[in-house]
C-alpha positions in Angstrom: 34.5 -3.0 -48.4 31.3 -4.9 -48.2 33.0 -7.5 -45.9 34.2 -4.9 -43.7 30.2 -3.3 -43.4 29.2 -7.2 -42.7 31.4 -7.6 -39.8 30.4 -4.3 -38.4 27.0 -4.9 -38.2 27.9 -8.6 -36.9 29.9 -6.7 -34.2 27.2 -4.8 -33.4 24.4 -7.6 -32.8 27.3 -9.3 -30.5 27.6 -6.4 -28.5 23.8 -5.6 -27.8 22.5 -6.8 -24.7 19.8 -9.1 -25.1 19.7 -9.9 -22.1 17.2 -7.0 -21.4 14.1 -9.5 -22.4 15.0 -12.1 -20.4 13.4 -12.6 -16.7 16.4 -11.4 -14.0 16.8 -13.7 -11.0 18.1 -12.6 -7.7 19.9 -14.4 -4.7 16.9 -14.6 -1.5 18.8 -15.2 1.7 18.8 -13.7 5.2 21.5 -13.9 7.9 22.2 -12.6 11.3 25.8 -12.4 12.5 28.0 -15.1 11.9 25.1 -17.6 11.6 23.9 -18.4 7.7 25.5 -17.5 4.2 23.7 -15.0 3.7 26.6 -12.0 4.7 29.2 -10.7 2.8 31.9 -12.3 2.3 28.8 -14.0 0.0 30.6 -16.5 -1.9 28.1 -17.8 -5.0 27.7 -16.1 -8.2 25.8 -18.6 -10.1 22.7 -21.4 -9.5 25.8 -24.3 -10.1 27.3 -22.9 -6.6 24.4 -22.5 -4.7 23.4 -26.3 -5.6 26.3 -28.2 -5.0 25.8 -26.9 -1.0 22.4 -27.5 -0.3 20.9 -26.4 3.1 22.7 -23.0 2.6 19.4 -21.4 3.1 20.1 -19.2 -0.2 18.1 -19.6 -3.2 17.4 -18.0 -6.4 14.1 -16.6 -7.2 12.6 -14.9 -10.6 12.8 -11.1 -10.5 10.2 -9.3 -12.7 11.6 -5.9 -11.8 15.3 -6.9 -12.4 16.2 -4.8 -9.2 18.2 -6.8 -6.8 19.3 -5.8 -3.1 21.6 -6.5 -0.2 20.4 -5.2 2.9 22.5 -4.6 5.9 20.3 -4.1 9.2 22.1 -3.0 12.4 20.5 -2.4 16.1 22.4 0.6 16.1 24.2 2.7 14.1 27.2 3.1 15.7 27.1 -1.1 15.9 28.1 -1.4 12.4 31.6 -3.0 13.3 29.8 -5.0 15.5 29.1 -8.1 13.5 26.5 -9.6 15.8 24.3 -7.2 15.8 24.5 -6.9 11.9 21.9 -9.0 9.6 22.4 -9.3 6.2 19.0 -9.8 3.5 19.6 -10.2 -0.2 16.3 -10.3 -2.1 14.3 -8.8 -5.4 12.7 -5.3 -5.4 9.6 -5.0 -6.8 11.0 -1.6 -7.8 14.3 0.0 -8.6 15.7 3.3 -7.3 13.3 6.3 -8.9 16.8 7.6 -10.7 17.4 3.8 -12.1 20.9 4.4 -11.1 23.0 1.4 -9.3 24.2 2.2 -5.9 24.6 1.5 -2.6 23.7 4.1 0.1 21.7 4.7 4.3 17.9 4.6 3.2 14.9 3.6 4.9 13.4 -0.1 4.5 10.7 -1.2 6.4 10.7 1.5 8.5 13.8 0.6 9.5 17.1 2.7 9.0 19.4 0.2 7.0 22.4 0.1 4.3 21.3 -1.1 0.9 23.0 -2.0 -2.1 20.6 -1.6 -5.7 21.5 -3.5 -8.6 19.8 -4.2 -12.0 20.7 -7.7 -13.7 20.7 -11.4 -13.7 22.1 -12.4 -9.8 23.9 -9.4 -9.3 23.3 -9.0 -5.6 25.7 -12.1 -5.0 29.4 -12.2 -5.1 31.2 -10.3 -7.6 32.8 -11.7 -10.5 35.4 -10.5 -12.3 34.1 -13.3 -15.2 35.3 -11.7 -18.8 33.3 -13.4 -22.1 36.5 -14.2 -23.9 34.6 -15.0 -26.7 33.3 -11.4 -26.8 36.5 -10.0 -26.6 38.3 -12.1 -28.8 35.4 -11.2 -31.7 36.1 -7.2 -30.4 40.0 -7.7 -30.7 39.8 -9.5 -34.4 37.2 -7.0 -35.4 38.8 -3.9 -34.3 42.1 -5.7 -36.3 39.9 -6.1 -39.2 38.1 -2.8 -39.8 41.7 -0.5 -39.2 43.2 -2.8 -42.1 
């Protein structure tokens, strides 16, 4: 029984975020049209990308907020399918949304009417990753095993 309450509360510590005390970064690039790397389809999820192309004119900058954004800027509204006209900004945000919910959404940046994307964590305004910690799961899988013995 005792072994069993150990290995909860060791599952437990493993599955708190501590990430939460630890200064977020965020991708800081900006691209018009076909020109830069900044645009989706954004290819780099981690610093190890970004520097084994240098010149990219992406880097990765502290974020004391945590809030990262993509921007997308068009000259017009209706010119969203045209990608020329389209510039792409990923950057940190001093502040997050006032409902600190992720999303993306038509808001107003800089006086200008633009598509933006919120997001709160390390890098999260690059390319998604569908990256699993397979140690994590494996300790969740043997744990789960364990306790409905």
């Amino acid at each position: 029984m005792f072994y069993k309450i150990a290995f909860s509360i060791f599952l437990l510590t493993v599955l708190i975020d501590f990430s939460e005390s630890v200064v977020k970064r965020c991708f800081s690039c900006r691209s018009r049209g076909d020109l830069g790397s900044c645009k989706d389809r954004f290819k780099y999820t981690n610093i190890s990308q970004l520097n084994a192309e240098p010149g990219i004119g992406a880097e990765v900058v502290p974020c004391a907020s945590g809030w990262c954004g993509k921007i997308i800027e068009t000259r017009d509204v209706d010119a969203k399918e045209q990608e020329f006209d389209t510039a792409t900004q990923r950057t940190c945000l001093q502040r997050g949304p006032s409902d600190s919910e992720e999303r993306c959404d038509d808001t107003v940046w800089e006086y200008k009417k633009v598509f933006m994307c919120f997001c709160h964590g390390d890098l999260c305004n690059g390319a998604s990753a569908q990256v699993y910690n397979l140690c994590l799961l494996l300790t969740l899988a043997l744990g789960i095993q364990f306790i409905l013995k």
